[in-house]
ZAKENU-424880 format. One record per atom (N, C-alpha, C): residue in one letter; atom name; x, y, z. Coordinates in steps of 0.2 Angstrom, whole numbers, plus 5000, padded with zeros to 4 digits. Each point is the difference from the previous one (the first is absolute). Example, Ala and Ser with C-alpha at 12.3 -4.5 7.8 and 13.67 -1.06 7.14 Angstrom:
2
res->a	atom->N	c1->5066	c2->4972	c3->5039
res->a	atom->CA	c1->4996	c2->5006	c3->5000
res->a	atom->C	c1->5004	c2->5006	c3->5000
res->s	atom->N	c1->4998	c2->5005	c3->4996
res->s	atom->CA	c1->5004	c2->5006	c3->5001
res->s	atom->C	c1->4996	c2->5005	c3->5003
***
This chain:
81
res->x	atom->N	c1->5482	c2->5695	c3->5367
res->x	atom->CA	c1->5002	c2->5000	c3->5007
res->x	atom->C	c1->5007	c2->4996	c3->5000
res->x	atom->N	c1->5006	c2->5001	c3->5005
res->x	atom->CA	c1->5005	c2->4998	c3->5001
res->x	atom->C	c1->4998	c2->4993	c3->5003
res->x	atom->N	c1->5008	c2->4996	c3->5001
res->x	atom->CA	c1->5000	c2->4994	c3->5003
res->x	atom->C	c1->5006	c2->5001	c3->5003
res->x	atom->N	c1->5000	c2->4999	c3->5004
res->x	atom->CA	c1->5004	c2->5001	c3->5006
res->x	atom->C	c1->5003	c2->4995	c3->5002
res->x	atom->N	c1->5008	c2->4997	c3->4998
res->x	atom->CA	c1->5001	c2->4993	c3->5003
res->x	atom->C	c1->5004	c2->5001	c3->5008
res->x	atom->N	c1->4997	c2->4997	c3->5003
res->x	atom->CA	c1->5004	c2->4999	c3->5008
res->x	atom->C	c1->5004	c2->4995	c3->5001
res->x	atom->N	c1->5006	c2->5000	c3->5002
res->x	atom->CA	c1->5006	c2->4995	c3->5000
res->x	atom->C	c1->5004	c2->5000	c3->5010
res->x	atom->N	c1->5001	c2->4993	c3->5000
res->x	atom->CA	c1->5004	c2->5000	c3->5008
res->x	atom->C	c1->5006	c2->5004	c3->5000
res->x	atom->N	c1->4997	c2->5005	c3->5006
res->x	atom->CA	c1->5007	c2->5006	c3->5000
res->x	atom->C	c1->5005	c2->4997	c3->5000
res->x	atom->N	c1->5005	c2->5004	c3->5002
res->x	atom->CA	c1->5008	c2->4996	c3->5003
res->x	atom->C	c1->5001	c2->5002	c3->5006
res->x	atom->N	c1->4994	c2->5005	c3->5002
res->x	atom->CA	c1->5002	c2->5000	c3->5006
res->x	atom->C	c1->5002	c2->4995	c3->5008
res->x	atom->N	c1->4997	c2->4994	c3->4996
res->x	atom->CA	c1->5001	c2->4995	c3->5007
res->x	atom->C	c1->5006	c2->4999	c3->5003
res->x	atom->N	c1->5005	c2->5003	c3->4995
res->x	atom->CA	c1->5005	c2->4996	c3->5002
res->x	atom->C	c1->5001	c2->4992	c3->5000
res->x	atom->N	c1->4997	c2->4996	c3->4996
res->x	atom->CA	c1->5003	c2->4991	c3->5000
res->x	atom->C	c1->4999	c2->5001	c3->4992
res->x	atom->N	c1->5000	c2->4994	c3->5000
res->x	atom->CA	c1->5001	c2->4997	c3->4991
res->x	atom->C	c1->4992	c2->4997	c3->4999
res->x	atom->N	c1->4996	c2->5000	c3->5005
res->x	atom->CA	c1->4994	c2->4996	c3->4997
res->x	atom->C	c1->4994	c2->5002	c3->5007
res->x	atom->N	c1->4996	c2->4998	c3->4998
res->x	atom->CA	c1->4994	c2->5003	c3->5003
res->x	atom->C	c1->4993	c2->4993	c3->4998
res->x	atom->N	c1->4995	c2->5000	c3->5005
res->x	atom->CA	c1->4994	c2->4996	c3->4999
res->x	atom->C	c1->4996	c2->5003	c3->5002
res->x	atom->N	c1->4995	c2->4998	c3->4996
res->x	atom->CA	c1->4995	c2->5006	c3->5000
res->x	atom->C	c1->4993	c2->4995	c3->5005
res->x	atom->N	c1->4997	c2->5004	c3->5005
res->x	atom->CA	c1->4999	c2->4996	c3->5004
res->x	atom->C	c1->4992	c2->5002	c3->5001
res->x	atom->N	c1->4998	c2->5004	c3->4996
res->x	atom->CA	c1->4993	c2->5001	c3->5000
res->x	atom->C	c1->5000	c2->5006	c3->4994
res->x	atom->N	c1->4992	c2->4996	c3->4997
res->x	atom->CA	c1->4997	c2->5008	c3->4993
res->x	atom->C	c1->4996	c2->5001	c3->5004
res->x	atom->N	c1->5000	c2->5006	c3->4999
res->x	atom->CA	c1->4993	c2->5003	c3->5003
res->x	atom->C	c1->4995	c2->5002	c3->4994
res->x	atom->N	c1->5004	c2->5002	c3->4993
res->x	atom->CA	c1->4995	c2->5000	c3->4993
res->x	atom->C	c1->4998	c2->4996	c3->4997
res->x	atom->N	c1->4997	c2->4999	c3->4995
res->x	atom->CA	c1->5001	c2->4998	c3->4995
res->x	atom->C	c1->4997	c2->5003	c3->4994
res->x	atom->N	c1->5001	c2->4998	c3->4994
res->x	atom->CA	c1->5001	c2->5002	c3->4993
res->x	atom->C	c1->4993	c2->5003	c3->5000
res->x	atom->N	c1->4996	c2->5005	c3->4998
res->x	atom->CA	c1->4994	c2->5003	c3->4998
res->x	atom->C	c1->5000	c2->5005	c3->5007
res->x	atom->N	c1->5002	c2->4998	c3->5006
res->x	atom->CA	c1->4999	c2->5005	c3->5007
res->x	atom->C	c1->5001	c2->5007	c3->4999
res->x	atom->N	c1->4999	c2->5003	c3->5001
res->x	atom->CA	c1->5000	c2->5009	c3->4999
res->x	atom->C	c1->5005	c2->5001	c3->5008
res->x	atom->N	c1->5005	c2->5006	c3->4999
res->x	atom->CA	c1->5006	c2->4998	c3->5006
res->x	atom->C	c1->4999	c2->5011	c3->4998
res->x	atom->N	c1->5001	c2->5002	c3->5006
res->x	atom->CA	c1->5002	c2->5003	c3->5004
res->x	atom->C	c1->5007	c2->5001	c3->4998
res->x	atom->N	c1->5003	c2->5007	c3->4999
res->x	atom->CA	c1->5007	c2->5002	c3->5003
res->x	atom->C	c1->5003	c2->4998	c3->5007
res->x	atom->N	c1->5006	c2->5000	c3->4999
res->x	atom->CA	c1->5003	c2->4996	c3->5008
res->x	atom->C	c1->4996	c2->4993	c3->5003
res->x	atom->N	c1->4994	c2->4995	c3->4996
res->x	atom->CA	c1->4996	c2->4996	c3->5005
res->x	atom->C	c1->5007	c2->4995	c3->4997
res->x	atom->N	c1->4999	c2->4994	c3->5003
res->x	atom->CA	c1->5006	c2->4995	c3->5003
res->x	atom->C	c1->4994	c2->4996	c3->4993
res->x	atom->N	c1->5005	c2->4996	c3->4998
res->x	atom->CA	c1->4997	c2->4995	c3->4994
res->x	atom->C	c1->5005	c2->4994	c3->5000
res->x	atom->N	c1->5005	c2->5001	c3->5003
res->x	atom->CA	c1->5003	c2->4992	c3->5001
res->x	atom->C	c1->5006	c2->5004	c3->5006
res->x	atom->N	c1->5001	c2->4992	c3->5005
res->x	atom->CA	c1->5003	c2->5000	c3->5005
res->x	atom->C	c1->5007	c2->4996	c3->4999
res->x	atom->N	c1->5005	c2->5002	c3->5001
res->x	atom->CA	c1->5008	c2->4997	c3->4998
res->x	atom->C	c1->5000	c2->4999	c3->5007
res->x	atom->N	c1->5005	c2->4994	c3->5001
res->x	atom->CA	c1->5003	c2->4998	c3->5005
res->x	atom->C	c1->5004	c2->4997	c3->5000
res->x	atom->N	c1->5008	c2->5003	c3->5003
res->x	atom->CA	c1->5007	c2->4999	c3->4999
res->x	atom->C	c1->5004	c2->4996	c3->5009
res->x	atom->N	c1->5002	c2->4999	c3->4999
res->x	atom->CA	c1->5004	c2->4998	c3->5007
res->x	atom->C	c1->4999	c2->5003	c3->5007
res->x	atom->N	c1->5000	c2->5006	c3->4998
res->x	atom->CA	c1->5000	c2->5008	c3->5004
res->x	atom->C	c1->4994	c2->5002	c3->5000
res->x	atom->N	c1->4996	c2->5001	c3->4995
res->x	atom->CA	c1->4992	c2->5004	c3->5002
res->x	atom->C	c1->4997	c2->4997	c3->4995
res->x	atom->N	c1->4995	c2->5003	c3->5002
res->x	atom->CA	c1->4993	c2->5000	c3->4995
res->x	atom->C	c1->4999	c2->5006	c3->4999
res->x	atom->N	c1->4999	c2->5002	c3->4990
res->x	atom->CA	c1->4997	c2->5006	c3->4999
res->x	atom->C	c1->4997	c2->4998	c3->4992
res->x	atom->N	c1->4993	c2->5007	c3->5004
res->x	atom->CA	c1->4992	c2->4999	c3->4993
res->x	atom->C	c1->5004	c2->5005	c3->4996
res->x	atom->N	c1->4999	c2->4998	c3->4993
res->x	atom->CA	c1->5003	c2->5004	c3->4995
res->x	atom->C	c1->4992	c2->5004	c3->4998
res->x	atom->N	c1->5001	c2->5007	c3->5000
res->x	atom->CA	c1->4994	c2->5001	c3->4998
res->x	atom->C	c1->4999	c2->5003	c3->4991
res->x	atom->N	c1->4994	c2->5001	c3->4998
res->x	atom->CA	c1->5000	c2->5004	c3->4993
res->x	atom->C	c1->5001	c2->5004	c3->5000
res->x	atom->N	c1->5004	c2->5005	c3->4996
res->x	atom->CA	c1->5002	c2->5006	c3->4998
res->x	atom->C	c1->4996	c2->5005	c3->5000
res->x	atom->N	c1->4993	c2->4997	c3->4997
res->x	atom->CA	c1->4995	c2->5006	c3->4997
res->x	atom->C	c1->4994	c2->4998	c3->5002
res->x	atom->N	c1->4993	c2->5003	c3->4999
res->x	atom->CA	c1->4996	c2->4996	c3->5001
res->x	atom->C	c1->4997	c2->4998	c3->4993
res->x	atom->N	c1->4998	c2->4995	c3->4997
res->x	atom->CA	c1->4999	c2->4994	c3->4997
res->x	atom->C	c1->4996	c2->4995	c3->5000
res->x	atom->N	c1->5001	c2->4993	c3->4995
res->x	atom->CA	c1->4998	c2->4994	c3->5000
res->x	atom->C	c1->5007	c2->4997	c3->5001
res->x	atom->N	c1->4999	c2->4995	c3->5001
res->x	atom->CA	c1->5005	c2->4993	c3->5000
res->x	atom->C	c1->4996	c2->4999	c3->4994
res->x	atom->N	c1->5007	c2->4998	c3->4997
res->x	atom->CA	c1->4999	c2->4997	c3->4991
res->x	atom->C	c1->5003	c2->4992	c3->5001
res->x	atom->N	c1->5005	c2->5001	c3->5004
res->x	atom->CA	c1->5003	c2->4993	c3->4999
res->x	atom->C	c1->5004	c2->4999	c3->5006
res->x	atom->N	c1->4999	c2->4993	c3->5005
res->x	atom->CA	c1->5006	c2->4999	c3->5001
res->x	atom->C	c1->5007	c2->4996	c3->4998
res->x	atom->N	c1->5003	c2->5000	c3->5002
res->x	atom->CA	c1->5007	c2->4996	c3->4999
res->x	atom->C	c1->5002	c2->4995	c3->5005
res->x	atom->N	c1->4996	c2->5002	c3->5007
res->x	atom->CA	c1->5004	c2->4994	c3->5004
res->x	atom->C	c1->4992	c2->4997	c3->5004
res->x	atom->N	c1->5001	c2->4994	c3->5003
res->x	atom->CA	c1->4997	c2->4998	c3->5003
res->x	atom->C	c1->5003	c2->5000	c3->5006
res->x	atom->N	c1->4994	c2->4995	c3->5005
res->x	atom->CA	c1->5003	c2->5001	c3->5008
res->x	atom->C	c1->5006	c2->4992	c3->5000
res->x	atom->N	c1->5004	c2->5003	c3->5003
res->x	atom->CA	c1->5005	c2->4995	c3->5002
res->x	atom->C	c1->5006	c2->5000	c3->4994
res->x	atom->N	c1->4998	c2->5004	c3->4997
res->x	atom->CA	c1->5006	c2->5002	c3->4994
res->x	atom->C	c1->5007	c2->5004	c3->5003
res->x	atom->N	c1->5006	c2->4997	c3->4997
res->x	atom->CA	c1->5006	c2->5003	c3->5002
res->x	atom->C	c1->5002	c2->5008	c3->4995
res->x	atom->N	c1->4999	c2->5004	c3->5000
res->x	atom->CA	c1->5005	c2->5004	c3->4998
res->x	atom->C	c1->5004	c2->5002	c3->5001
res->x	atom->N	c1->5003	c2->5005	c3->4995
res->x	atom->CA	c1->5007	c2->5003	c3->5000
res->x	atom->C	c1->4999	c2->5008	c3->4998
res->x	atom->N	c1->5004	c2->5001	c3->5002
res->x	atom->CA	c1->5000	c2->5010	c3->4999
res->x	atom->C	c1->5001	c2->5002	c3->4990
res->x	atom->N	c1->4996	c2->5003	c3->5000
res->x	atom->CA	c1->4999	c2->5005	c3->4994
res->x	atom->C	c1->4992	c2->4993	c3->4996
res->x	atom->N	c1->4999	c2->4996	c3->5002
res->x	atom->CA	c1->4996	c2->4996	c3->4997
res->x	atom->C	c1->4992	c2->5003	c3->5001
res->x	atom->N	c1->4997	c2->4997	c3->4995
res->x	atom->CA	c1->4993	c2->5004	c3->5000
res->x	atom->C	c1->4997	c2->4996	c3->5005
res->x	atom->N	c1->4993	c2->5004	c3->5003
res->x	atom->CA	c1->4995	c2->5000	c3->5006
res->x	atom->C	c1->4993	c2->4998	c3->4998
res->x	atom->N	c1->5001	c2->5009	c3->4993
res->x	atom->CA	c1->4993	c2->5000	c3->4999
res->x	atom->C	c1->4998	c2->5004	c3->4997
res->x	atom->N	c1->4996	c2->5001	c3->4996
res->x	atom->CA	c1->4998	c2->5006	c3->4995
res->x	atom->C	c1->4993	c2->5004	c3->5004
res->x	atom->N	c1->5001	c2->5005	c3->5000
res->x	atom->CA	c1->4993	c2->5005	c3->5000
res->x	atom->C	c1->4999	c2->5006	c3->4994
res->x	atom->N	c1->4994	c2->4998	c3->4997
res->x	atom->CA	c1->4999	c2->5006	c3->4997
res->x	atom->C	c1->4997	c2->5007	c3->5002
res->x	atom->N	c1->5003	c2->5005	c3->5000
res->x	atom->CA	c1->5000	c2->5005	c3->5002
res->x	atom->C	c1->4992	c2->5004	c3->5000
res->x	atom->N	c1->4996	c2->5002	c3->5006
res->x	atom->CA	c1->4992	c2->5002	c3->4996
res->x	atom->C	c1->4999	c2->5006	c3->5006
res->x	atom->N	c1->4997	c2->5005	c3->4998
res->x	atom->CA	c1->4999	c2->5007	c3->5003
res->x	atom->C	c1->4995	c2->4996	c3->5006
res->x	atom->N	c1->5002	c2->5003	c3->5008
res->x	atom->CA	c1->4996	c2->4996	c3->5005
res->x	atom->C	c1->4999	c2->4996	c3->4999
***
């Protein structure tokens, strides 16, 4: 099965981002499109969700953690339903 790594888009437009709430964590079983961690920039809040539906394998960031664009999120491994 794949591992899928998720990283903070570039979309926000700033240089940094804090993550303001997990909704997973590591062993969770995640849904396509389901929200698994919450960014929040000066201008909005947005739930970054899993790509595929899976497991969370790993995270990368905690709550109150600052990020930066292209920085890892989180890992899911890729599983059928």
């Amino acid at each position: 099965m794949a591992i899928v790594n998720v990283i903070v888009p570039d979309t926000t437009g700033q240089d940094s981002a804090k993550v303001s709430f997990v909704y997973k964590q590591a062993g969770d079983r995640v849904a396509r499109d389901e929200a698994v961690v919450e960014l929040l920039t000066d201008k909005a809040a947005m739930d970054i969700p899993s790509p595929v539906d899976g497991r969370i394998v790993r995270l990368h960031v905690t709550e109150a953690d600052t990020v930066h664009p292209d920085q890892p999120l989180f890992d899911v491994e890729e599983c059928a339903g």
